[in-house]
N, C-alpha and C positions, 0 to 999 in steps of 0.2 A: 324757176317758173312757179316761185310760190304765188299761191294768189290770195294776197291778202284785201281784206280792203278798207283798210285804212293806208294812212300816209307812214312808210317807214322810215327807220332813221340810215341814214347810207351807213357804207362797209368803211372801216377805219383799216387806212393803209397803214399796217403794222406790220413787226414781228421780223425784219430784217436780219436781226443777229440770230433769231432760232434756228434751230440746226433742220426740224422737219416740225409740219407745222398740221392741221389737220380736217379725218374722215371725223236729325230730331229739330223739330220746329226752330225757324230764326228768330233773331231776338226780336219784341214788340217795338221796341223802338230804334229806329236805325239814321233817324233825319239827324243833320248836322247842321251848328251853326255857322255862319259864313268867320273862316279865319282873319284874320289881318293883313295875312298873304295876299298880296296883290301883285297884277303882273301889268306892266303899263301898255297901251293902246295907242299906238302914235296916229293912228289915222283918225281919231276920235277924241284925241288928246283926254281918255278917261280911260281908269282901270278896271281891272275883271278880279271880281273878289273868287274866291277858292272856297271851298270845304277844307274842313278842319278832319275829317271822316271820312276813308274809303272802305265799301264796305262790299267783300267780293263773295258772292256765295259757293261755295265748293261742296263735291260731290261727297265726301266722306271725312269721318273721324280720320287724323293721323295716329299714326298707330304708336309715333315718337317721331322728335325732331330733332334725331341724333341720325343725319345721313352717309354717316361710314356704314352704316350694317344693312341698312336698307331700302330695297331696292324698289323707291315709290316714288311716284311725279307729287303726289301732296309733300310728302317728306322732302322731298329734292325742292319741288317750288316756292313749301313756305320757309326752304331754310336759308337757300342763299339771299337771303332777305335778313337773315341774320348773323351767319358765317361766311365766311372769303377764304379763297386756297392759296397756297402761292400762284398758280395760274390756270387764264380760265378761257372761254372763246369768243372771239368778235364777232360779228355780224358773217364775218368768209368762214369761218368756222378755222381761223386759224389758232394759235396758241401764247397767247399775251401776258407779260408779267400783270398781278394784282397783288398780293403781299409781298411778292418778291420784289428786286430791283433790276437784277441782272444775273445775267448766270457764263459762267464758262464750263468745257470739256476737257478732260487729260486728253492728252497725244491717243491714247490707249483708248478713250471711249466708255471708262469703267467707270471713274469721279466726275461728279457735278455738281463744282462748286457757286453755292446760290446766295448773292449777297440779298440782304432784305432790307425793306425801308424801317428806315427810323420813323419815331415819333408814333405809331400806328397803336390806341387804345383799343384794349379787352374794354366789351359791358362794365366790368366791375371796378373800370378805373385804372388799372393797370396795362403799362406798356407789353405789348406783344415784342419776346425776346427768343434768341434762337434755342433756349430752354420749352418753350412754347411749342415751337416748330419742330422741333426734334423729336421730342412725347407724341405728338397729335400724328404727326407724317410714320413713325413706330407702330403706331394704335391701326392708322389706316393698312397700311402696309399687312398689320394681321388680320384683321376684322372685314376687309374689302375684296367681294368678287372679285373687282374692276380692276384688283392690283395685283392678279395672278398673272399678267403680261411681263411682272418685274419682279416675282416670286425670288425670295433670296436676297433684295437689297436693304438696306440698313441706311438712315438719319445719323449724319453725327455733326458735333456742335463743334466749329470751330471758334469765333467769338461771339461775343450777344447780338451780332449782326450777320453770321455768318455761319452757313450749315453746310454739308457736303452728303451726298447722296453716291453711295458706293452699287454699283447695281453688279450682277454675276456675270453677264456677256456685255458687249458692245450692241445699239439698236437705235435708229434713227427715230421713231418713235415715243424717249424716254418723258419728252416733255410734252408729248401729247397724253400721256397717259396719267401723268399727274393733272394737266387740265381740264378732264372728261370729267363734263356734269354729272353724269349719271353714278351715282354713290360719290360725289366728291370728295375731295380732300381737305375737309373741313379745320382749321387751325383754330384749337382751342386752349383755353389759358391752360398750363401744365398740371396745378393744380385738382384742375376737374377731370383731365385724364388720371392722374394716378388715383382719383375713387370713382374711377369706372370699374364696373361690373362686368362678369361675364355677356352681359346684352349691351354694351356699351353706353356713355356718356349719361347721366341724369341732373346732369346742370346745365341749362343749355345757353350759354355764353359763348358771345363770337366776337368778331371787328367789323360786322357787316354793318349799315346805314340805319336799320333798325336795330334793338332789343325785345327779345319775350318779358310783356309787362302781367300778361294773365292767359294760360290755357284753361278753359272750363270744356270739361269733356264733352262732344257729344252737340257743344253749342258752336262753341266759337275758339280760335287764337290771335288776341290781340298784341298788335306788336308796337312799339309806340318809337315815333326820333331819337338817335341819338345823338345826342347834344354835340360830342364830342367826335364825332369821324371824320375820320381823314379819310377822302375821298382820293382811288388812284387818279393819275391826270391822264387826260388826254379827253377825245367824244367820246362820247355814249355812244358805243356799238354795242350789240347782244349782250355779255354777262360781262365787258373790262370797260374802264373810262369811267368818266363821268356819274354818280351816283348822288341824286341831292336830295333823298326823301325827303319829296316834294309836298307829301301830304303829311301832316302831324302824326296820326294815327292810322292803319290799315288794320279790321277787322277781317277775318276770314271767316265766313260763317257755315257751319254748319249745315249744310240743305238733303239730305239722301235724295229727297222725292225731286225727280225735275221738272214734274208741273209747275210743285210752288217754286223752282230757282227761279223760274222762267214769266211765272207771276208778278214776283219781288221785282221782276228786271222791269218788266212793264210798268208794275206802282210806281218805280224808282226807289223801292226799299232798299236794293243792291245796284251799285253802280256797276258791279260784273258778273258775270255766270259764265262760270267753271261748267265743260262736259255739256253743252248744249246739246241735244238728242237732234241728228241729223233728222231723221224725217220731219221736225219742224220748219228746217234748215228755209224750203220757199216762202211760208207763212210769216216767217220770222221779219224774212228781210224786205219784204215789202211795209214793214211798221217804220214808219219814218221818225220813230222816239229811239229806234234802235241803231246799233252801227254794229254788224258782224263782222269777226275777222276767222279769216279761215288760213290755217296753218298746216302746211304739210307734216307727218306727225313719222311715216315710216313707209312700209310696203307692206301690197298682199302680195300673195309668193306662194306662188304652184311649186310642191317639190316632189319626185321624183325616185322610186326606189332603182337605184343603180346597182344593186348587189342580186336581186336571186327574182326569178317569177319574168314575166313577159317583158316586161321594160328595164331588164338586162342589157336586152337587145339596143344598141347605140342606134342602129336607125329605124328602130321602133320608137324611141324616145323623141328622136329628130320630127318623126311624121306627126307625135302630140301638139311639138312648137308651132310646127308648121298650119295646124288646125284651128289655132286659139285666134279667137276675136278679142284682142283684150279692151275695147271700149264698149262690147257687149257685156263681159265678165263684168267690168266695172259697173257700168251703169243698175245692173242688177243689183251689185253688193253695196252702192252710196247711193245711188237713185237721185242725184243733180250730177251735172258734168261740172257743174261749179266746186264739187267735194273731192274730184280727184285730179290725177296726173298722169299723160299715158307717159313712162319714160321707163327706159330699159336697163337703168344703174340701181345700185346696191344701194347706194350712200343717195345723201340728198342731191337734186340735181347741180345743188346752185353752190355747192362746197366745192372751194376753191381747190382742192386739192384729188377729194377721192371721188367726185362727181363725175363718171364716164359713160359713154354712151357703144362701149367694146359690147362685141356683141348685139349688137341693134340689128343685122341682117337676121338677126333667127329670131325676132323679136316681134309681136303683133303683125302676125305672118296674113292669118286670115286667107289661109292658102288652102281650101280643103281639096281640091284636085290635086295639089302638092302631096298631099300627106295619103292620099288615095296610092300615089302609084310609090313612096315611100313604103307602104304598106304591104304591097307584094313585094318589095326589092327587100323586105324583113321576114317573107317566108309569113306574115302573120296566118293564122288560122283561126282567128275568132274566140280564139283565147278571154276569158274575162278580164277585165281592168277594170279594179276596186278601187274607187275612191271613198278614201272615208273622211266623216265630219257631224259634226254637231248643229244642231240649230240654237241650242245653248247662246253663239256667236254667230247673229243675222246675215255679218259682210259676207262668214266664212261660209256658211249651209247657203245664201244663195247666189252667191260667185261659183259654187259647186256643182250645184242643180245645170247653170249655165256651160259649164266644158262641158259634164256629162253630154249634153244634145248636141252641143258643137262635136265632140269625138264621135258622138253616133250618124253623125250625119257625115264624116268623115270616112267612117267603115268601121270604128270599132264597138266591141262587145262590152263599153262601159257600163257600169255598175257602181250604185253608189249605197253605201250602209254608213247611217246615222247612227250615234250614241250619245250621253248626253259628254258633259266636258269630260268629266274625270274618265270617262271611258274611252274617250277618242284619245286621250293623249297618251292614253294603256296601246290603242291599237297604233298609232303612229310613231310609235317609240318601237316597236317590233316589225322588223321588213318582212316578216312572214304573215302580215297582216294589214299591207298595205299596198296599193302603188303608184296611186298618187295621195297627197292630201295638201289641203290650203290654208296658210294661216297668215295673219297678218303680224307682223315686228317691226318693233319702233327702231329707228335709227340707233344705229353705234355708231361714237365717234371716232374709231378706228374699223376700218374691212376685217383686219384680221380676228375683229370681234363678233364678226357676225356669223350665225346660229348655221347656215349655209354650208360654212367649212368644217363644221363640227361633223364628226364622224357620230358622236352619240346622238344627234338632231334626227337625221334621213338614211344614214347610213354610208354617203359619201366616203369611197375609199380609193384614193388616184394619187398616187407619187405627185404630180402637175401641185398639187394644194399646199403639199406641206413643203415645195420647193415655193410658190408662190410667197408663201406666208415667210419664209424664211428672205427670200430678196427683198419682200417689202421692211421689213424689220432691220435689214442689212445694208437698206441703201442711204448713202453717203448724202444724198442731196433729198430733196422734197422733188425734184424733177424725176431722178431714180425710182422714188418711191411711188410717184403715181404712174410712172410708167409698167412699173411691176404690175403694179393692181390692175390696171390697164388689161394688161395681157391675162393675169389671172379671171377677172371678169368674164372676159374675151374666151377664156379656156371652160368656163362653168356650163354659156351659153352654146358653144362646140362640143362641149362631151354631151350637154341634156342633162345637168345635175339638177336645176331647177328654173324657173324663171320667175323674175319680178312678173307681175300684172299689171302692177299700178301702183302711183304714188298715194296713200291715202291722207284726210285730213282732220284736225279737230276743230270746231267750232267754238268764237268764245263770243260770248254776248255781252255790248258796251250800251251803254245810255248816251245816246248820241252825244257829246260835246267833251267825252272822256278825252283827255288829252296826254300824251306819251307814252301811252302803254307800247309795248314792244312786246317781244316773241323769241327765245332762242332754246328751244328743248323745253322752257318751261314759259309759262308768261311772267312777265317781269315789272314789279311792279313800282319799283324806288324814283321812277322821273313822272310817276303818275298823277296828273290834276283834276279836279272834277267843279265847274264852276257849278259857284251857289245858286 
């Protein structure tokens, strides 16, 4: 149920053979001359000239564009524009070869042996070889959060086309966790790994559709065609297919202020804006130069102390569910009903795999008689119930404000105490200082990564989780494994560990006639056209 609005590209029926598949001022001059690039009109039997220039304004400096270490949507967005992994995800949010070719499993579930494509050129001219492969997938393997799911596995070269991936246990999982955007698994020439540093990579060469032609700090990073790619086959679904950097060059500029993004977009100085600040969000889109696309980005998520204090109690916690309005919550913390999603899964609603609606009976209950006679069946006594939060984060302080008066108008003795960030995540990090709090989290593309099962997040501690997490990781088939999660969902929303609220969204701002942009965790920008 995303709701985009523009025109997308469909989901690419793939992935058959995978075993589990998956959850400072811009620059003065930004016009560009019309390329040579021409795209034919048959109904008009004339063509449409193109830009030779895309030029997308973004919120911040990257901090580097070295995305094994760091865990950033600028870093992640401007890099897969430069780097490819062995595999990454289609539009279903499944798991697709891109530098790889194919892959098989031992009997045993330990080896995974990955043949890779030939012909496939590094920036600097050289073929990508499984000397390549083996350094970079090493490097990620130490330097990666996201690859503590496979802690213990080892890269090894079998021929210059051919690498084996040794992992510690068996886990249906293994090739979803190499495909996960987030800190990907960036394949760089082997050279530039062994003079990485302790902060990782400082050459930043890949096999992606572009090359880094010039970073100028603070301003811009332009990244220019590359001549020579080989592009994997099949369509253009989300991050695998089709890849034609379409436009000669993509600038990224530089913008902190989002007035001026947001100006640039109106002049046509920037054909995109990055981070468009929802409360412009109705203003925006009645400008008929403009074309908004609104991307679901993650959830806000009410959670829960289940360890010590009044909502200990299981059906003390049940009578909170039961109280919640959550398209009240919502509309106060995005303020358009066009900005969110009411839905009651963890994962994105529209992934093909860990997309569940388990637990939806306890879900936008808006039952506050319910939760009244809940209330005596808990023995409550008027007990305070702390919620804490920040206005630091607008969605989170006044999504807050709203349970707060939904719970009192219910019967309880809510209480809410602000601080600013750094404080509140001192106070929600401690159950003796908490009992509920709200915050929003961007998707993972695995459940078993999300912040929910973590015992260090909320304090969640239930045999049910780490039996969940262990079935889903252990099941044989992709049918298996969403049916685990299934029930684990299903289990989170029955005990009252926490609840989704809402699906939330990011806004991106197009000059109307922007043609292919697309959206998959990041925006994507290699099929992108801008006529002159």
């Amino acid at each position: 149920m995303r709701r985009d609005l523009l025109t997308r590209t469909a989901a690419l029926a793939v992935g058959a053979t995978l075993m589990l598949t998956a959850c400072g001022a811009p620059a003065s001059n930004n016009s560009a001359a019309p390329s040579a690039e021409q795209s034919p009109d048959a109904s008009a039997a004339q063509s449409t000239s193109y830009k030779s220039e895309l030029n997308v304004a973004i919120a911040a400096n990257p901090p580097s564009l070295d995305p094994h270490g760091i865990n950033s949507n600028i870093v992640g967005g401007i890099g897969m524009h430069i780097y490819e992994p062995l595999f990454s995800l289609n539009a279903s949010y499944e798991a697709v070869p891109v530098l790889a070719e194919s892959y098989t499993v031992s009997d045993d579930g330990l080896v995974y042996t990955i043949k890779l494509r030939q012909g496939v050129k590094f920036h600097n001219g050289q073929e990508m070889t499984a000397d390549d492969v083996v350094a970079s997938m090493n490097l990620w393997l130490e330097r990666c959060a996201k690859a503590e799911l496979i802690s213990g596995s080892t890269f090894a070269k079998v021929d210059d086309y051919t690498v084996t991936l040794t992992v510690p246990e068996a886990s249906s999982d293994i090739i979803m966790v190499l495909a996960a955007p987030i800190q990907f698994a960036a394949i760089y020439p082997k050279s530039v790994v062994d003079a990485a540093g302790p902060d990782g990579v400082t050459e930043y060469i890949g096999t992606g559709p572009y090359q880094l032609a010039e970073w100028k700090q603070d301003q811009y990073v332009k990244l220019t065609r590359f001549a020579d790619y080989q592009s994997p086959e099949g369509e253009s679904s989300g991050l695998v297919g089709e890849k034609s950097a379409a436009t000669e060059t993509i600038y990224f500029r530089v913008v902190t202020d989002s007035a001026t993004r947001i100006a640039g977009l109106q002049t046509g100085q920037y054909d995109v804006s990055e981070e468009v600040p929802l409360e412009r969000y109705e203003e925006l889109s009645s400008d008929t130069s403009l074309t908004l696309d609104v991307e679901t980005g993650g959830t806000l998520n009410l959670f829960f102390n289940t360890t010590q204090g009044p909502l200990a109690n299981e059906t003390l916690r049940q009578a909170v569910l039961a109280a919640l309005n959550c398209d009240d919550i919502l509309l106060a913390a995005y303020g358009d009903p066009n900005l969110y999603t009411l839905d009651p899964g963890w994962c994105p609603p529209d992934d093909a795999v860990w997309g569940s609606e388990a637990g939806s009976e306890y879900y936008n209950q808006n039952n506050p008689e319910k939760a009244k006679e809940l209330l005596t069946e808990a023995g409550y006594n008027n007990e305070p119930i702390v919620l804490v939060t920040t206005p630091d984060y607008s969605e989170m302080y006044n999504s807050t404000l709203v349970v707060q008066e939904q719970l009192k108008q219910a019967g309880f003795n809510a209480q809410v105490e602000q601080y600013d960030f750094s404080t509140f995540m001192e106070h929600r990090a401690d159950p003796a200082q908490f009992d509920l709090f709200i915050t929003s989290n961007s998707y993972n593309p695995l459940p078993v990564q999300l912040s929910v099962l973590s015992q260090a997040w909320a304090g969640l501690d239930a045999p049910e989780v780490s039996e969940g997490i262990r079935a889903i990781r252990s099941a044989a088939t992709t049918e298996e494994a969403s049916a685990a999660w299934d029930k684990l969902q299903g289990f989170l929303y029955e005990y009252g560990a926490a609840t989704v609220l809402g699906h939330y969204t990011g806004v991106y701002g197009l000059r109307t006639g922007v043609e292919g942009f697309d959206y998959l965790r990041y925006p994507i920008y290699w099929n992108v056209k801008v006529p002159a």
